[in-house]
C-alpha positions as CSV (number, residue, x, y, z in Angstrom):
1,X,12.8,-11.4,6.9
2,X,13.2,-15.1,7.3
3,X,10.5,-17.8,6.1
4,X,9.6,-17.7,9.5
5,X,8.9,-14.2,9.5
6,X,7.2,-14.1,5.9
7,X,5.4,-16.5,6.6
8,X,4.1,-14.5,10.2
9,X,3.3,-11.6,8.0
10,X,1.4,-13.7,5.2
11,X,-0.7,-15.1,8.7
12,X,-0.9,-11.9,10.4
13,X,-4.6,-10.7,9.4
14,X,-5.9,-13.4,11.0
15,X,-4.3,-13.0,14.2
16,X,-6.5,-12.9,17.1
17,X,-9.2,-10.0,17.1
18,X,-9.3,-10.9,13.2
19,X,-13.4,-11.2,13.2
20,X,-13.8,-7.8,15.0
21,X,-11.2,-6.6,12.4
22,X,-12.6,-7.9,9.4
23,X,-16.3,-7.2,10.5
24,X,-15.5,-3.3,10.2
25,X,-12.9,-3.4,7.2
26,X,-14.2,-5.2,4.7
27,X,-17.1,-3.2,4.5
28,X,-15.7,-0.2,4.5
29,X,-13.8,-1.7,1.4
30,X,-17.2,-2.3,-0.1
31,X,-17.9,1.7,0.5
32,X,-14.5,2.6,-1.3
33,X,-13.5,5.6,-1.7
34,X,-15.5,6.5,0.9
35,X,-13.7,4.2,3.0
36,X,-10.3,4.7,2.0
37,X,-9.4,7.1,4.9
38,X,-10.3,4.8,8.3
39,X,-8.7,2.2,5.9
40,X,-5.4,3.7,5.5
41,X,-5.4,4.8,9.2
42,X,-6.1,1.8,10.3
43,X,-3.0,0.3,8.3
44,X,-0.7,2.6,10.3
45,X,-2.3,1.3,13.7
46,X,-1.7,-2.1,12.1
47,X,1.9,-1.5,11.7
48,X,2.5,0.5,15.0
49,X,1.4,-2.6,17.1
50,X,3.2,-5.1,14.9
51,X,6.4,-2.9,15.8
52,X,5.5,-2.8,19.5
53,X,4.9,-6.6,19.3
54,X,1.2,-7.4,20.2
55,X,-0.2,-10.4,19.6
56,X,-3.7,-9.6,18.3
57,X,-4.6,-7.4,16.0
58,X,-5.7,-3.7,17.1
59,X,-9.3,-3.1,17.2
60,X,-11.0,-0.6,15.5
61,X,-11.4,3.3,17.3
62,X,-13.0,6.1,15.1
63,X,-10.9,9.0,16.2
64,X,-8.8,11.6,15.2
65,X,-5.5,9.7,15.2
66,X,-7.1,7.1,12.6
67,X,-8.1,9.6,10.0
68,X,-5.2,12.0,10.3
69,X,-3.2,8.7,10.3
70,X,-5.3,7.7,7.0
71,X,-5.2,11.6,5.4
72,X,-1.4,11.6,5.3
73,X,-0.7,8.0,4.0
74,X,-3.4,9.1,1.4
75,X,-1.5,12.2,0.6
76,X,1.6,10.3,0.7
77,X,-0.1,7.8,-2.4
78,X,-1.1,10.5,-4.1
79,X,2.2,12.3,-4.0
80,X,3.7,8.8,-5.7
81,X,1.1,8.3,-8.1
82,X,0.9,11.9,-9.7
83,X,3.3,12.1,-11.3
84,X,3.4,8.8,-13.3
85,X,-0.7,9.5,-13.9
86,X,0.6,12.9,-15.4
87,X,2.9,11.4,-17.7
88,X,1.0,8.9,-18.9
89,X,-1.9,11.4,-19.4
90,X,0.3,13.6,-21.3
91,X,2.0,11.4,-23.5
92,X,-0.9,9.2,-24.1
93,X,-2.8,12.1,-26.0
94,X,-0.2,12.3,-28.9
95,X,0.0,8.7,-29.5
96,X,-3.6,8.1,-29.4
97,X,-3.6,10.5,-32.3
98,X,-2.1,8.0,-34.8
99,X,-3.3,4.6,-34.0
100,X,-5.4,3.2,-36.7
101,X,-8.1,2.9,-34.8
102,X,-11.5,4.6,-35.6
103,X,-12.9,5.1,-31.4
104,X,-11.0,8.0,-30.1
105,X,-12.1,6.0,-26.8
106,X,-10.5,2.9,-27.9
107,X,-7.4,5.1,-29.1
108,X,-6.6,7.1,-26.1
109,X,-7.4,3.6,-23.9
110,X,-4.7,1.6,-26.4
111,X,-2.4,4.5,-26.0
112,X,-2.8,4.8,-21.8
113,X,-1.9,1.3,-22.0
114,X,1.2,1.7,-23.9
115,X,2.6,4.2,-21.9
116,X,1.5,3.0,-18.6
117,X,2.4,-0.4,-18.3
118,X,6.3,-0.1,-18.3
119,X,5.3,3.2,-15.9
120,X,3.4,0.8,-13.7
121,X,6.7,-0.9,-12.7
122,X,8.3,1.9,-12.3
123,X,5.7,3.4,-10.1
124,X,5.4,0.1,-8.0
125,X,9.2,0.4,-7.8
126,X,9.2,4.0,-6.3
127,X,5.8,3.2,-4.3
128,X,8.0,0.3,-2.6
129,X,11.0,2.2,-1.6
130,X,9.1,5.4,-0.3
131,X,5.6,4.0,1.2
132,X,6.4,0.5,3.5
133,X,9.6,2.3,4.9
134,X,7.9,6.1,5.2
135,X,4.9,3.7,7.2
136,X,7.2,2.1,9.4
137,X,9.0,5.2,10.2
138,X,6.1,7.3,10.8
139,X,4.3,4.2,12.7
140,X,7.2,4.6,15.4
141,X,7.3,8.0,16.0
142,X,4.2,9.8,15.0
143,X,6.0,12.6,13.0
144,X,4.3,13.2,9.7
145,X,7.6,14.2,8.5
146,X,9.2,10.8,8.8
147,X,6.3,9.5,6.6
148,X,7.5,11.9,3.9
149,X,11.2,11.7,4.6
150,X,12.5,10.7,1.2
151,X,16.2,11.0,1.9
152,X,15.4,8.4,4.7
153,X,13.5,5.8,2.8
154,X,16.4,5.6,0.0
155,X,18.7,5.5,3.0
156,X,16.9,2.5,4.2
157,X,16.9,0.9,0.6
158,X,20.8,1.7,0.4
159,X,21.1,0.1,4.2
160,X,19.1,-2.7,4.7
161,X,18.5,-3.9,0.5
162,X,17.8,-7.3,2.0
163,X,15.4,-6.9,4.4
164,X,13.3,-4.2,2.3
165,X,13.7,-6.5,-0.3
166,X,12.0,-9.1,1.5
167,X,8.9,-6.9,3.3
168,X,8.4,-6.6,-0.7
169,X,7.4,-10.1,-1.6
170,X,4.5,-10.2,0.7
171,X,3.2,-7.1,-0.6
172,X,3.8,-7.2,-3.9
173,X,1.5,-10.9,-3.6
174,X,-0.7,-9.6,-2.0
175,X,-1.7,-7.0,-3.9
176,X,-1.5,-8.6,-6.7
177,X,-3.9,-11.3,-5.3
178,X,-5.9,-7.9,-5.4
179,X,-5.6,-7.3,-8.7
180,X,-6.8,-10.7,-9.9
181,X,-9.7,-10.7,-7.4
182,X,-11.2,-7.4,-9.3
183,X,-12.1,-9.0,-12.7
184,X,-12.6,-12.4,-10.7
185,X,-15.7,-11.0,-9.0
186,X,-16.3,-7.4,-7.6
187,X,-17.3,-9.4,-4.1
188,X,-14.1,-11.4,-3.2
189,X,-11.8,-7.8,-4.0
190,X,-12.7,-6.1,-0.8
191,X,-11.7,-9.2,1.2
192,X,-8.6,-9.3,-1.0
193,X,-8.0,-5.7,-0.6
194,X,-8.2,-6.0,3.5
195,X,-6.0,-8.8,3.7
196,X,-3.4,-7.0,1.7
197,X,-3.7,-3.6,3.9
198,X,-2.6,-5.8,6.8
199,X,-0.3,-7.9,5.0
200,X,1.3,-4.8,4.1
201,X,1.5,-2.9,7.6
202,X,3.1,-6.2,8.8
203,X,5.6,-6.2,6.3
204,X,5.6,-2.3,6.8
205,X,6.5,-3.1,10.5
206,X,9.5,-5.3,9.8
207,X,11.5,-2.0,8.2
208,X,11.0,-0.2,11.6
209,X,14.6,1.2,13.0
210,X,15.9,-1.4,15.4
211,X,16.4,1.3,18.7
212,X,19.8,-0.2,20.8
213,X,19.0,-1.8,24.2
């Protein structure tokens, strides 16, 4: 991904069709996790026309593509994320059990925290070589196998560092822009949390499989 390019995909959610776009996803990021489903769909839309090329952002269809398309990304999360919630749930029990501190609240909270921030990188680590690569894959070809191919998306890591490396940044600043919006104010984190779905299916895109002419 050149600057060029990052720059395309840090610009992308405000390609044309943006207002119709925005109008229907940022509520439904208001409504989360009710919302998370069209959401999630509509991020694999967002990558699929970004690999064919189109200019303007895809609008919006309620159908059964979008919410299988949003069921197995959302499986796919949860599949990455269980196991890391599991071990900090299980190992945050014993050390809660001697801090000196009188709240067993406070004490399990302290101890979830010490487990689970060096488990947060490795977690974003593993979410960024399995999901943007699984997304582009299954964007391409509509085969909910590719999406949970893992062999493939450590092939692609092993193949093409640089360029995964790359679709990282945007991702990774995105969602942390995310991150900081939630204590900023509950309003501006759906907004955030839009932009970043679409940053992300951009950057998604550029890890599609180049096909020969």
């Amino acid at each position: 991904m050149s600057a060029g390019l990052a720059w395309a995909t840090f610009a992308y959610p405000f390609r044309p069709g943006w207002g119709r776009a925005w109008a229907v996803g940022v509520p439904l990021a208001f409504v989360c996790p009710v919302g998370v489903i069209p959401l999630l769909g509509y991020s694999i839309a967002a990558t699929r026309s970004a690999i064919a090329g189109d200019e303007a952002l895809p609008r919006w269809r309620l159908e059964a593509r979008l919410l299988v398309d949003g069921a197995l990304l959302l499986l796919l999360l949860v599949g990455v994320t269980a196991p890391f919630a599991l071990v900090v749930a299980g190992a945050s029990a014993p050390i809660s059990r001697v801090l000196p501190v009188g709240s067993l609240f406070l004490a399990r909270a302290y101890a979830a925290l010490a487990v689970g921030f060096p488990l947060a990188i490795a977690w974003a680590f593993a979410a960024l070589v399995i999901v943007p690569a699984g997304v582009a894959r299954y964007a391409a070809s509509g085969r909910a196998r590719d999406l949970f191919d893992l062999g493939a998306s450590l092939r692609t890591l092993r193949r093409r560092f640089v360029e995964w490396n790359l679709a990282g940044v945007p991702i990774v600043t995105a969602w942390a822009v995310v991150v900081l919006a939630v204590p900023a104010g509950a309003i501006g984190a759906p907004f955030a949390a839009f932009y970043a779905i679409l940053v992300s299916a951009h950057a998604s895109s550029t890890l599609a499989e180049k096909t020969p002419a």
